[in-house]
N, C-alpha and C positions, 0 to 999 in steps of 0.2 A: 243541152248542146255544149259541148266542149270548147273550152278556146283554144284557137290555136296560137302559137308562137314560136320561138325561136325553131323548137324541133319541129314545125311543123316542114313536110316535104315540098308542099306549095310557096315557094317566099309570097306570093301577091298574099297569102296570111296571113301573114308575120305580125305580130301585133308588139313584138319586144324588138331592142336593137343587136344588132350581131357581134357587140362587144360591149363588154362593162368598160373599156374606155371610153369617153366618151366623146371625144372626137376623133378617133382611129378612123382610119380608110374606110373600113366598111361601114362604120357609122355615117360618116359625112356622105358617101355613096346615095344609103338607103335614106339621107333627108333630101340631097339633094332631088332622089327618084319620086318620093312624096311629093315636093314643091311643083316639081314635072306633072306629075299625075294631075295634080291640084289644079292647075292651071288648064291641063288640058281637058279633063273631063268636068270641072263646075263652073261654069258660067258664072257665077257672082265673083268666084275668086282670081277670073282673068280680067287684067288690068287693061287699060286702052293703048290700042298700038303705039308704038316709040313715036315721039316727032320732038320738032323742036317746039310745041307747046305745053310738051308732060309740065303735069302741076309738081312743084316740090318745095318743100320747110325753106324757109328764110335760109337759115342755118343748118348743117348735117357735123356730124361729128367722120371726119374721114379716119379710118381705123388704122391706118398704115400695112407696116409690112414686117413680117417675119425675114422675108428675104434679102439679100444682099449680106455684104459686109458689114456695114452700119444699120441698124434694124431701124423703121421710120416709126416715130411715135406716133400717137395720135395726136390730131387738133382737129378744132372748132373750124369751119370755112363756111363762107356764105354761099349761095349756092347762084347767086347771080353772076359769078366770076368761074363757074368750069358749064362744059358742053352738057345741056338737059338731054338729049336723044340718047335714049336708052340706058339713062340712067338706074341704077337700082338701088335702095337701099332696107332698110331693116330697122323696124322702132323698135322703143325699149319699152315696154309696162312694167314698171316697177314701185315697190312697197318704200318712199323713204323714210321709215321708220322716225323714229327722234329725231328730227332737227336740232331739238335744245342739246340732245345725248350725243349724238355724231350726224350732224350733217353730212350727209354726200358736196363731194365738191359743186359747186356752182360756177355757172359766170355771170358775172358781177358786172358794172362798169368799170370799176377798180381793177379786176384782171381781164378782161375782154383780151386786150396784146395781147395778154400772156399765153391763156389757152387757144389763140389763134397760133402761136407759134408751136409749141408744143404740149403736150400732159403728160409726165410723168406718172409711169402705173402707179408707182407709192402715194399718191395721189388719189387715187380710184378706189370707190368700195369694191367687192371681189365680184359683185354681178355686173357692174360695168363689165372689169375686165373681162369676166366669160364671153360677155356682149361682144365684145371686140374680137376674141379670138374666136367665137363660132362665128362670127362674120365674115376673119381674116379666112378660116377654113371651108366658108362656102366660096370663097369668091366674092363677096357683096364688099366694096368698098368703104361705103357708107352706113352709118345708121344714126337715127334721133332720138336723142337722149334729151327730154325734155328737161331737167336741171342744168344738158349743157347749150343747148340749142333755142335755150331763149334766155335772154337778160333779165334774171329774177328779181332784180332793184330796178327794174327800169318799167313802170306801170305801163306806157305806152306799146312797151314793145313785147311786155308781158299781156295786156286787152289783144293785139294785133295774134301772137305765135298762139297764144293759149284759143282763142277763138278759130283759131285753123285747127283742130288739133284732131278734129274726126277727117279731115281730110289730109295729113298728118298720116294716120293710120290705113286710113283706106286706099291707100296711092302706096303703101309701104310693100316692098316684093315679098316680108316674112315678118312678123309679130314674134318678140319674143319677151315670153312673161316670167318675172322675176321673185 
């Protein structure tokens, strides 16, 4: 059997994306149209209607915005402070490599203000950043980045975040692995 892809005449066969850019129009289109599908034809991967009791992370990393004049950085927000109802957001699985060699940024108690106010990208290993911007380019406001969404010197609230963390996942509108 042949696979089909890019050139296949059918798109619902497509198996490759419609540009080697990889967030161009027709890319983002054709995940967005997957997430759609996803949703509508698998029953495991439809989440439970919006209300005001959707479960979500302590913490979300909100990704900002391309737009405007002043472009909005990202920061850390707790999630008890904006409106749950229809919230969506996006986890991160990812490899962090060496700690000892290059840690990924954390939040600490030490910087907790900080990365609540802002994160600068120079700041960010470069799968965050992707993180962020294929989030900024779905639409998804949020996503949880467990180095940044839980306080890694703080046991207590490392036991509490880390112990959510299949529900973390499964409450997440798109998993993206690193």
């Amino acid at each position: 059997m042949d696979i089909m892809d890019i050139d296949a005449n059918n798109p619902n066969l497509r198996r490759r994306l419609p540009s080697t850019e990889t967030l161009s129009k027709e890319n983002v289109q054709m995940i967005l149209e997957w997430i759609s599908k996803c949703k509508t034809h698998h029953l495991k991967c439809r989440l439970p209607p919006s209300s005001s009791q959707q479960w979500l992370p302590t913490r979300l990393l909100d990704v900002g915005s391309d737009n405007g004049p002043e472009p909005q950085l990202p920061r850390v927000v707790e999630t008890r402070g904006i409106p749950h109802a229809g919230l969506r957001y996006a986890a991160l699985s990812h490899m962090w490599g060496d700690v000892e060699v290059a840690p990924p940024l954390r939040t600490m108690q030490h910087n907790y203000h900080s990365v609540r106010e802002a994160i600068r990208f120079e700041r960010l290993p470069r799968n965050f950043i992707d993180a962020i911007h294929t989030c900024r380019s779905l639409g998804i406001q949020y996503i949880w980045i467990d180095s940044l969404c839980i306080i890694q010197d703080s046991m207590p609230d490392w036991e509490e975040e880390a112990g959510a963390m299949d529900r973390v996942y499964k409450n997440a509108e798109l998993m993206i692995t690193a």
